[in-house]
C-alpha positions in Angstrom: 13.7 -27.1 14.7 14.1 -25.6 18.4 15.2 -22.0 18.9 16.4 -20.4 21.9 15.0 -16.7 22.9 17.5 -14.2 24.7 15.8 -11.6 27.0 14.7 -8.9 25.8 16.8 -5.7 25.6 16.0 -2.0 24.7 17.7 -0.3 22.0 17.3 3.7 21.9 18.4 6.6 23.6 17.5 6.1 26.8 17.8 2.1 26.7 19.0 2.3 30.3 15.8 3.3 31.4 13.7 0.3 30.2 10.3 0.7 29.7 9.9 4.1 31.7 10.8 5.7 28.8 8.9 4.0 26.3 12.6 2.3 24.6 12.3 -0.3 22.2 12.4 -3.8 23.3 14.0 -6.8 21.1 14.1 -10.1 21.5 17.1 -12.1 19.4 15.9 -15.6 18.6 18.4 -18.1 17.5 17.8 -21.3 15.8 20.3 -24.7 16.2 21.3 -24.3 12.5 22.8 -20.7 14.0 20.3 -18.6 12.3 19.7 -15.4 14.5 16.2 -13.3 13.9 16.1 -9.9 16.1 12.2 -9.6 16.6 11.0 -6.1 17.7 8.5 -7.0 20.4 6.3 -3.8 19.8 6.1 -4.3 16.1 5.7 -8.2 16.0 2.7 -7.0 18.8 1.0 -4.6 16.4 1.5 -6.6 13.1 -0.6 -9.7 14.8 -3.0 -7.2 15.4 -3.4 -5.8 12.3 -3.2 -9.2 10.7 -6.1 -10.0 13.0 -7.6 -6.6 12.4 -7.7 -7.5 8.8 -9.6 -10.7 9.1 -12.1 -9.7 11.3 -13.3 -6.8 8.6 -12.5 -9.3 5.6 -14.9 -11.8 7.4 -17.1 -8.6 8.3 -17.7 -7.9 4.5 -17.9 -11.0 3.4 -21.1 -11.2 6.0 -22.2 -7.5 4.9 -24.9 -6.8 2.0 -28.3 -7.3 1.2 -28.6 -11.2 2.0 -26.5 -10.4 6.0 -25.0 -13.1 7.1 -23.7 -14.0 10.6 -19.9 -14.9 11.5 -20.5 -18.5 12.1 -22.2 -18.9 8.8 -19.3 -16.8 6.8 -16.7 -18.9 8.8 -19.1 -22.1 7.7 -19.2 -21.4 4.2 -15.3 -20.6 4.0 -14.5 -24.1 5.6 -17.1 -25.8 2.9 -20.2 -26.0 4.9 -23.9 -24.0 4.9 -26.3 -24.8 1.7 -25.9 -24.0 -1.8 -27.4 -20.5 -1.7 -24.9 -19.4 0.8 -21.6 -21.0 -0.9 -22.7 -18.9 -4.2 -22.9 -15.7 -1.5 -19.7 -16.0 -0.1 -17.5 -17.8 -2.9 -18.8 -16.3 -6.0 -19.8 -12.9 -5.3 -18.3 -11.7 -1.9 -14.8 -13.8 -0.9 -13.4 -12.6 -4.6 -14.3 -8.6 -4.0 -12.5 -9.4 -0.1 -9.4 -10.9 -1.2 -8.8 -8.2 -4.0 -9.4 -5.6 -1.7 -6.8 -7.0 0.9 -4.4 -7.7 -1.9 -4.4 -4.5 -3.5 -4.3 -3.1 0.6 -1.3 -4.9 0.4 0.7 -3.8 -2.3 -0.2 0.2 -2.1 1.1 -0.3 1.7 4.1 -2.1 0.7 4.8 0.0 -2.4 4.2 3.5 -0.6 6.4 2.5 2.6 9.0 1.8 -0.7 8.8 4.7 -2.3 9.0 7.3 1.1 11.7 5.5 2.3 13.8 5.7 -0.9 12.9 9.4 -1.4 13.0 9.9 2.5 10.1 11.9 2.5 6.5 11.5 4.2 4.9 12.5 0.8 6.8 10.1 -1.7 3.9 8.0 -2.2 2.4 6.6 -5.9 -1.3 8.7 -6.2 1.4 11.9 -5.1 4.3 11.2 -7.9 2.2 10.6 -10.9 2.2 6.4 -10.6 -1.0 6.7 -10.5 -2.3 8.9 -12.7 -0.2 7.0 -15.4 -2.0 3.8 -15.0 -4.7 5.7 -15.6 -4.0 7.3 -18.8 -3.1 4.0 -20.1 -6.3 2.6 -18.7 -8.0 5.4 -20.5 -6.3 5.6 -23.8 -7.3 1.6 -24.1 -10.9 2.7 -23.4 -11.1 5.6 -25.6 -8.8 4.6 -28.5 -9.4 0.4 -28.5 -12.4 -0.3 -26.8 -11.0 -2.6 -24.6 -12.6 -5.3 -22.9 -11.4 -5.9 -18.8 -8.2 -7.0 -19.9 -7.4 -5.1 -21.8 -8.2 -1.9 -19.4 -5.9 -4.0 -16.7 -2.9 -4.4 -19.8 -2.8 -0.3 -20.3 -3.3 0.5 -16.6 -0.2 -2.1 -16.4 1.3 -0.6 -19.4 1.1 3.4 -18.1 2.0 2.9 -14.9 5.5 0.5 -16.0 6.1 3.4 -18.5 5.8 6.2 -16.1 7.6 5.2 -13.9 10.3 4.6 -16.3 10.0 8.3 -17.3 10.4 9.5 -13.8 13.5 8.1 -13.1 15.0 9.0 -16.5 14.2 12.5 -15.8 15.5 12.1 -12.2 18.5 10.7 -12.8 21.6 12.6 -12.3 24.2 10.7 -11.3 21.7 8.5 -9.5 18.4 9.1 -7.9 17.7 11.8 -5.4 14.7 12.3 -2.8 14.1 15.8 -3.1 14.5 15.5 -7.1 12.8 12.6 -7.5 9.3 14.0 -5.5 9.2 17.2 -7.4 9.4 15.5 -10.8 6.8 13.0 -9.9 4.5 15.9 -8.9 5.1 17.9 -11.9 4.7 14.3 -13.9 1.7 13.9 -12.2 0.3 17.1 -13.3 0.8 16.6 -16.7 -0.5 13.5 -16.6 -3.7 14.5 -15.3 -4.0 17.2 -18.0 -3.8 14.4 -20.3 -6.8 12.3 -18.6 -8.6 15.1 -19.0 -8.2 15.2 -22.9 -8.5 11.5 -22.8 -12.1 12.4 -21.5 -12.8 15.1 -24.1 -12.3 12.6 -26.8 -14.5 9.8 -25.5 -17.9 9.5 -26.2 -20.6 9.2 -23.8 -20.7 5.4 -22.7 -16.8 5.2 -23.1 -16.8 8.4 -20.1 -18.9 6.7 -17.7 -17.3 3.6 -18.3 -13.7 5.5 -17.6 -15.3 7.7 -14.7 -16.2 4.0 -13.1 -12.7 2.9 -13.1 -11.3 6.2 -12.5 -12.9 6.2 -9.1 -11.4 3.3 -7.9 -13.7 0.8 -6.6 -14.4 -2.9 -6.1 -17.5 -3.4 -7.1 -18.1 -6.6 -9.4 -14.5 -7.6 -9.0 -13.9 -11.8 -9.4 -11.8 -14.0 -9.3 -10.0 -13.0 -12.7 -8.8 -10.0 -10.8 -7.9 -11.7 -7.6 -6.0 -14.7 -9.3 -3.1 -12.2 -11.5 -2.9 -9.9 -8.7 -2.4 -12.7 -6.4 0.5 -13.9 -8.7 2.2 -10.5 -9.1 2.2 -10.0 -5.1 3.3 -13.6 -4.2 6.8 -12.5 -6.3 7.0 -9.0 -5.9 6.2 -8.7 -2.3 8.7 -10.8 -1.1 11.2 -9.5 -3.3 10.8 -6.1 -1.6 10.8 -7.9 1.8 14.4 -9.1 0.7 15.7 -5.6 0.4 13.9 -4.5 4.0 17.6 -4.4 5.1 19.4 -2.2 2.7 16.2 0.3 2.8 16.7 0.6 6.1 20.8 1.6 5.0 19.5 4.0 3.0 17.4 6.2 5.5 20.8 7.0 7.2 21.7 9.0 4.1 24.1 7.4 0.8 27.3 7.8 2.5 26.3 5.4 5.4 24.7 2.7 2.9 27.8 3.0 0.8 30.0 2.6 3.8 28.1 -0.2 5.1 28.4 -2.2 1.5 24.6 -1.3 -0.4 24.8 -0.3 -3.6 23.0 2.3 -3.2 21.8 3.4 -6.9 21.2 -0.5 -7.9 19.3 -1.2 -4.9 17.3 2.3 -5.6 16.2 1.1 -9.3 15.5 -2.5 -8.2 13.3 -1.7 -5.5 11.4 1.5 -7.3 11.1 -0.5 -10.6 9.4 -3.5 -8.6 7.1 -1.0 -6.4 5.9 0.5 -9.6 5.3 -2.9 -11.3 3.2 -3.7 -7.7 1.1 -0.3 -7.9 0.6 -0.8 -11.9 -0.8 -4.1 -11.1 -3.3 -3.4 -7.8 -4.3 0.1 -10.0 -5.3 -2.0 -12.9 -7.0 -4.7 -10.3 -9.4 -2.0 -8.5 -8.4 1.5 -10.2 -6.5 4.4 -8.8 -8.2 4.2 -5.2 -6.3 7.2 -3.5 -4.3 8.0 -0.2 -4.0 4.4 1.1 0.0 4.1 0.0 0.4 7.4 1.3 -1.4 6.7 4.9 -0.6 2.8 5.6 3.3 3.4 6.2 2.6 6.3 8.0 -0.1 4.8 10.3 1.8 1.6 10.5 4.7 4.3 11.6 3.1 5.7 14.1 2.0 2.5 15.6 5.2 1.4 16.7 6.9 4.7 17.4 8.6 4.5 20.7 7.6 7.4 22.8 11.2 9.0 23.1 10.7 9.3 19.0 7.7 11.0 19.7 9.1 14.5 19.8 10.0 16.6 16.9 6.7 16.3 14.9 5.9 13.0 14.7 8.8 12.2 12.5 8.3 8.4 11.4 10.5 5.4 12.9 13.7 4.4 11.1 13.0 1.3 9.0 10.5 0.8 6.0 8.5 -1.0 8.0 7.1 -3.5 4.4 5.2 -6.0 6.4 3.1 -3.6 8.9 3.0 -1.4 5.9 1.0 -3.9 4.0 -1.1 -5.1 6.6 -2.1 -1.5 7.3 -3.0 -0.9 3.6 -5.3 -3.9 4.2 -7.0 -2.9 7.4 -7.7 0.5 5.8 -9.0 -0.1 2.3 -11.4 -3.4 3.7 -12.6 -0.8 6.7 -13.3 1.4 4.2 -15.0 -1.0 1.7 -17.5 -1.9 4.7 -18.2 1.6 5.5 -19.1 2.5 2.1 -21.5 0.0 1.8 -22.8 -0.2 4.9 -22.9 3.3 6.4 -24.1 5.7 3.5 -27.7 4.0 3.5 -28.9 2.8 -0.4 -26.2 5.2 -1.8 -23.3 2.9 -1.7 -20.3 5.1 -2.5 -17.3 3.8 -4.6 -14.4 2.9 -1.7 -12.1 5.2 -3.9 -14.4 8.0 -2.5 -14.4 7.3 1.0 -10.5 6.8 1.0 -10.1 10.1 -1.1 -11.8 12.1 1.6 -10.6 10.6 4.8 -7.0 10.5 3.1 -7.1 14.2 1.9 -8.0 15.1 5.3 -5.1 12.9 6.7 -2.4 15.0 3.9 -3.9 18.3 5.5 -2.8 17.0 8.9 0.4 15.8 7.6 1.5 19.3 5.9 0.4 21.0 8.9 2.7 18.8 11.1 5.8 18.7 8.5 5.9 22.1 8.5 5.5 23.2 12.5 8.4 20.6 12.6 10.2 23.4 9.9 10.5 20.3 7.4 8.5 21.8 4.9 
């Protein structure tokens, strides 16, 4: 199938001026059949990067521990070759902790660009509205109460986080589901959620709390290949689903009354999309635990990225669009970055890469309140 590609043109205020001004350029591609794609050049530019980003730290990791191994050996043992000794390294032990750290990268990106886009707000993110936090009191309560085996600890955290979010929009709801509403009863929800994982803790015994202060940090150690195959399955439906909705999220950042106007349905498109992102974050949480901050700083950094420089003003503010697919890939750059530098930079004390994400992203929501709020947003 040929296509043809029209030159380029910049959309924006100052479009006239080209690239002097930093515009955005897009390129229409148009297929024989009559199928037209509009490709933003800058985005389709910094999502191969972070795709290639990604792979270079995936095969970075999967070279890192205490048997090293070089790129051409990693890349050999991928495609079938090295000896025995080095198949076991990289196929048993290291490709499976890799591929469910870039999948659960994946859907906290994709679910946190969801979630601030629907509530319009650079803080509507799952660790911030209680998503979270349920998945781990389920994950808990099958810990404390059943002594669950993996599985089991994967069905609750699947189970809380589903029935949370369920909560949240029932007490949301008033005559459909509002931003502003929505983020302030997450936080409160996420609040008393926490108070409950602390009782959780006060009724476990000692081996039950250090098992539940393992997951609870959020960490992908010993993960295998029965993670990575469900988790694999619930992003290869759920992911593209979102995808398929890219266009009336990006209706809804101009505000109800445009989406309406422009034929959304706004409040079924809303529940659709947030139930499906909760099912996502449920799923990655109970893959690799409540690792913290990365659904709140991939869109954002992904954002950034391809913010034309006459956007630039006025805080910072994000780029119209949810931006799914560099959203995901950023999720996946940032947690397998930070899975190699919590192995590899702390000496013997290999941190949990919910740690390391916990810090760096705290300091990130520091920065972000600061900016929000000389931009009089907050």
């Amino acid at each position: 199938m040929s296509a043809t590609v029209k030159s380029g043109e910049a959309v924006g205020p100052e479009a006239g001026k080209g690239r002097a001004t930093g515009a955005r350029r897009v390129r229409a591609v148009r297929t024989k059949g009559g199928l037209s794609v509009r490709l933003d050049v800058r985005a389709t530019a910094v999502g191969l990067l972070l795709l290639a980003v990604a792979l270079a730290a995936a095969v970075a990791l999967i070279g890192s521990g205490d048997y090293p191994m070089t790129t051409s050996e990693v890349l050999a043992a991928l495609t079938g070759g090295g000896d025995a000794g080095q198949q076991y390294i990289v196929h048993d032990l290291r490709l499976p902790r890799v591929l469910v750290g870039l999948l659960v990268g994946v859907a906290f990106g994709v679910s946190g660009a969801v979630f601030q886009t629907v509530s319009r707000n650079p803080l509507g993110s799952p660790d911030v509205l209680g998503f979270a936090q349920g998945s781990s009191v389920g994950a808990l309560a099958a810990i404390v109460y059943f002594q669950a085996d993996a599985f089991g600890v994967a069905a609750g955290a699947v189970a809380g986080g589903v029935g949370t979010g369920i909560a949240i929009f029932l007490l949301a709801w008033r005559r459909g589901i509002h931003g502003y509403r929505f983020v302030l009863v997450g936080i409160g929800a996420s609040a008393m959620l926490y108070a409950m994982v602390l009782f959780l803790m006060t009724k476990a015994n000692i081996v039950e709390a250090t098992r539940a202060t393992t997951w609870m940090t959020g960490s992908l150690n010993g993960r295998g290949w029965d993670q990575v195959e469900p988790l694999a399955a619930v992003c290869a439906v759920l992911v593209p689903l979102l995808l398929f909705f890219g266009r009336p999220l990006r209706m809804l950042e101009m505000g109800d009354d445009a989406a309406y106007a422009l034929g959304v349905r706004v409040d079924r498109v809303r529940i659709v999309v947030l139930l499906t992102a909760v099912v996502l974050v449920a799923a990655a949480t109970a893959a690799a635990g409540p690792i913290s901050f990365v659904a709140l700083t991939a869109p954002q950094l992904a954002r950034r990225l391809t913010l034309p420089r006459w956007l630039k003003g006025g805080g910072g503010a994000p780029m119209p669009g949810p931006n799914l697919v560099l959203s995901g890939l950023m999720g996946a750059v940032l947690l397998v970055a930070a899975d190699w530098a919590s192995q590899r930079l702390f000496g013997a004390d290999q941190l949990p890469v919910g740690v390391l994400t916990g810090v760096l992203g705290g300091g990130y929501l520091l920065w972000l309140l600061a900016t929000e709020r000389k931009a009089g947003r907050v």
